[in-house]
C-alpha positions in Angstrom: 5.7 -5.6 9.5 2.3 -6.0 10.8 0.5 -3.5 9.4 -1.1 -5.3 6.1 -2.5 -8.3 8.5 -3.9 -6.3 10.8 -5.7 -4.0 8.2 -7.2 -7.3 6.5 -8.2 -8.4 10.0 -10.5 -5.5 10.3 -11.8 -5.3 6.8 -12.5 -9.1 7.6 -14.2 -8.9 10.8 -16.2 -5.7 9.3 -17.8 -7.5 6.3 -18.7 -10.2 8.5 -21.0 -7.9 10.8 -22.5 -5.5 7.8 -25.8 -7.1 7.5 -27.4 -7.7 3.2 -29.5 -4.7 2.1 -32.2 -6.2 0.3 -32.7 -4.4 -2.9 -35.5 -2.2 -3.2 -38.2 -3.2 -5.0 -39.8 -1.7 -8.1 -43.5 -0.2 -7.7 -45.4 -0.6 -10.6 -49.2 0.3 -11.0 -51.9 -2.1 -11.8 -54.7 0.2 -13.1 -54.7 1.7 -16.7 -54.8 5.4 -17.2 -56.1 7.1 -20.4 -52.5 9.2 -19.4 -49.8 6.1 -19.4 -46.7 8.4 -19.7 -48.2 10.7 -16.4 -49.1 7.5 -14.5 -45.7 6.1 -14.6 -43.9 9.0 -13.7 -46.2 9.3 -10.6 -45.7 5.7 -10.0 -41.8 6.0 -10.5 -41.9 9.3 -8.2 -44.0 7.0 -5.5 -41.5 4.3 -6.0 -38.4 6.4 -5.0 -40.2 8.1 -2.3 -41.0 4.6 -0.6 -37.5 3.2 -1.4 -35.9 5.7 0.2 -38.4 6.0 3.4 -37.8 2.1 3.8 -33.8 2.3 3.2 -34.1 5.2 6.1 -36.2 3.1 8.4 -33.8 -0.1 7.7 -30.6 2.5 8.4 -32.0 3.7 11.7 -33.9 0.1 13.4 -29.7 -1.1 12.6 -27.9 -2.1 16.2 -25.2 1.1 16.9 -22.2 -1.1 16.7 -22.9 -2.6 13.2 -23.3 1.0 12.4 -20.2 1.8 14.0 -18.6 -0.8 12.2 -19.8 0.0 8.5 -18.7 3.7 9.1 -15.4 2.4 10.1 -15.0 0.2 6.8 -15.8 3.1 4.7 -13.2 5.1 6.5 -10.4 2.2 5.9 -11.4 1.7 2.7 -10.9 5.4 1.7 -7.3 5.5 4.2 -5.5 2.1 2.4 -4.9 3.8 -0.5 -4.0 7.3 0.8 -1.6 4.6 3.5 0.0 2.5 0.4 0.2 5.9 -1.9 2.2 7.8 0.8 4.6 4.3 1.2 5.1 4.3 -2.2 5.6 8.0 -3.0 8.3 8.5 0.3 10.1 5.6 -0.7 10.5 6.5 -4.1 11.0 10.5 -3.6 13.3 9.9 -0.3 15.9 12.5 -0.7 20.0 11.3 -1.8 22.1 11.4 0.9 25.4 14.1 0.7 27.8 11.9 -1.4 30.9 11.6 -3.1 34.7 12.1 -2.5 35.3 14.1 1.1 38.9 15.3 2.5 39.3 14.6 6.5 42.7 15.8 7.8 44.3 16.0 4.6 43.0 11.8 3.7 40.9 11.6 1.1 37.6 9.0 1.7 34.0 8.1 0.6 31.5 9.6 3.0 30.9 8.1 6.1 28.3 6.2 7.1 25.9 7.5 9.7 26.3 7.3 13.3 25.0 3.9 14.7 23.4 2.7 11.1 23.4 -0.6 10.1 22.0 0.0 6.7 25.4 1.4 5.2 28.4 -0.7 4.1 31.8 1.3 3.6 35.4 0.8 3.0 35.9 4.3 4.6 34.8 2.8 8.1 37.7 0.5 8.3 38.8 2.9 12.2 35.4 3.8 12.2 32.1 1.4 13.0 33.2 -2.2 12.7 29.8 -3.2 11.8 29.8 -0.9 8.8 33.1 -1.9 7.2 34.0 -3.9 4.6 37.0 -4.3 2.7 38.0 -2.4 -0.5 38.5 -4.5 -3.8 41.4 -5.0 -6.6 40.7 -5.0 -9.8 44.6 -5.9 -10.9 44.5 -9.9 -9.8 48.4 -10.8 -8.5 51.3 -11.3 -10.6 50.5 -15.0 -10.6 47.3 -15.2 -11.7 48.1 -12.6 -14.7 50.9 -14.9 -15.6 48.8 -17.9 -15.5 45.6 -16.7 -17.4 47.7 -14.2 -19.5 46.1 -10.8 -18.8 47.2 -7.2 -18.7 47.5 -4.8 -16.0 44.3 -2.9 -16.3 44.2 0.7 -15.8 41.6 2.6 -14.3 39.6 3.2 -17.4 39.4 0.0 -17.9 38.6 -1.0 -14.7 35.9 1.3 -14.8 34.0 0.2 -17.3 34.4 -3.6 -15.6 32.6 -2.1 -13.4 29.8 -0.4 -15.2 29.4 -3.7 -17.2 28.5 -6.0 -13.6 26.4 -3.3 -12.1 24.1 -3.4 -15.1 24.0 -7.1 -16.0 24.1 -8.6 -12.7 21.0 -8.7 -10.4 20.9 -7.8 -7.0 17.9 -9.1 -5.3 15.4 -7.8 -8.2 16.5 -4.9 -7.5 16.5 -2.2 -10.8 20.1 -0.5 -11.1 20.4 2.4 -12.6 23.9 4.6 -13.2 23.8 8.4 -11.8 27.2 9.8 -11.6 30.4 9.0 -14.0 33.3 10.8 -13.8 37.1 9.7 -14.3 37.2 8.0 -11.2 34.1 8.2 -9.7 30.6 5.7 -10.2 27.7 6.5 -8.4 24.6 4.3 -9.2 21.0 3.5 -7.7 19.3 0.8 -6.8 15.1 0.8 -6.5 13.4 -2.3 -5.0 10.5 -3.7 -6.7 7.9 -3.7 -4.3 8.0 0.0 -2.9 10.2 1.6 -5.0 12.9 2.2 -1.9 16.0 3.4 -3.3 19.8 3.0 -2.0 22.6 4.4 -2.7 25.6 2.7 -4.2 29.0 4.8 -4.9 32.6 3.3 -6.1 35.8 5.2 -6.1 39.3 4.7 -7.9 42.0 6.2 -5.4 44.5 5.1 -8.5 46.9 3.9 -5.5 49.9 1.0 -6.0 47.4 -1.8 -5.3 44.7 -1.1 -8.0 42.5 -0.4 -4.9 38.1 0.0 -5.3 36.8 2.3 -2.3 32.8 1.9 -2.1 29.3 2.7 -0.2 26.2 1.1 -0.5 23.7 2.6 2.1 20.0 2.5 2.2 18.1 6.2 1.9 15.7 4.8 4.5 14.9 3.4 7.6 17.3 1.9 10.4 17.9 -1.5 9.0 17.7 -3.1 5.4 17.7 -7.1 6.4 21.4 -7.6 4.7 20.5 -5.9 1.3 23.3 -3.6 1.3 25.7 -6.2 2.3 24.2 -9.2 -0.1 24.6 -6.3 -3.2 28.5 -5.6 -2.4 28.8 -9.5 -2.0 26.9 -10.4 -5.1 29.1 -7.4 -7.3 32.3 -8.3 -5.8 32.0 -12.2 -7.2 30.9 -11.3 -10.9 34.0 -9.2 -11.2 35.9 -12.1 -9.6 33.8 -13.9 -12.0 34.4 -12.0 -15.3 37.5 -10.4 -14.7 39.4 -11.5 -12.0 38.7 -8.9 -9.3 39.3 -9.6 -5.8 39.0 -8.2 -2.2 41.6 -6.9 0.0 41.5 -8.3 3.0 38.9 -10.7 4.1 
């Protein structure tokens, strides 16, 4: 968090010790040569040879320490770069986590989240990490509210593509969603923030079970903690369903 003030710090307190290089001054010769063309080119060669003698002298009568310091400037302005490149390029090529639909002890579940993380959010964690879990949804609202707003029982197909409608028409802290995986019961999507292209990891599962049940994961490919991102997404899904078509969560 502190690394872009502290680099302008130094650039800062750099400039302010380089001292202003005068620029060199052209030689030109007075006299008049029955050879013009010849006695400009030794003037020009003079010129160059004096300009550079003086730039030398200048370079070495300099204190060590503001040398020092220009060297270092020239180094940090050659490493920011390479620094933001490598941010940007790791958090945009950071490899996809093992996914998907898993079998433990005959139970099927979405994968686990990682030992200790707090930058996962799962419905498969409900005996697992408290601070990981969060409830599954419905996507069949109860008996009264069908019979009050009229609906249908919506099957999973249906539900489905619910689904795919809010995760790409709803907006999730800026960031860009993009659908990976599709399969009968299965929705696996992405979602890149726009600053350094970091990517997580969003997956939704249809058990087809009696209560219309929505299993899903939403974990972050990197680092140890995503300042509620994960948690805001699900959040922010979950109410445009409720929104739009009457979704809601089981549980809390």
């Amino acid at each position: 968090k502190t690394v872009f003030p502290n680099t302008i710090k130094v650039y800062f307190d750099m400039l302010t010790q380089i001292p202003f290089i005068r620029p060199t001054r052209i030689i030109r010769s007075a006299s008049v040569s029955s050879k013009p063309s010849t006695r400009r080119a030794c003037s020009a060669i003079h010129a160059s040879s004096s300009s550079k003698s003086n730039d030398e002298n200048r370079e070495n009568s300099l204190p060590q320490n503001v040398l020092s310091r220009r060297r270092e400037f020239v180094l940090h302005s050659y490493a920011l770069p390479v620094v933001l490149g490598v941010i940007f390029d790791v958090g945009s090529k950071a490899p996809a986590p093992k996914l998907g639909v898993q079998e433990f002890n005959g139970i099927k579940s979405l994968t686990l989240c990682p030992p200790g993380s707090v930058n996962c959010l799962s419905t498969a964690e409900e005996m697992g990490q408290p601070q990981a879990y969060a409830p599954p949804w419905t996507f069949n609202p109860p008996e009264s509210v069908r019979v009050l707003k009229q609906t249908q029982i919506y099957d999973v197909p249906t539900a489905k593509g619910q689904l795919i409608d809010i995760i790409k028409t709803t907006d999730c802290d800026g960031f860009t969603a993009r659908i990976v995986e599709e399969y009968d019961d299965y929705v696996r999507a992405t979602y890149t923030s726009p600053t350094l292209g970091f990517v997580d990891d969003v997956e939704f599962w249809f058990p087809r079970d009696e209560r219309s049940t929505v299993e899903y994961t939403s974990r972050s490919r990197m680092g140890r903690e995503d300042g509620g991102k994960n948690r805001n997404r699900i959040r922010t899904l979950r109410k445009a369903l409720t929104a739009k078509y009457d979704w809601a969560s089981v549980g809390f």
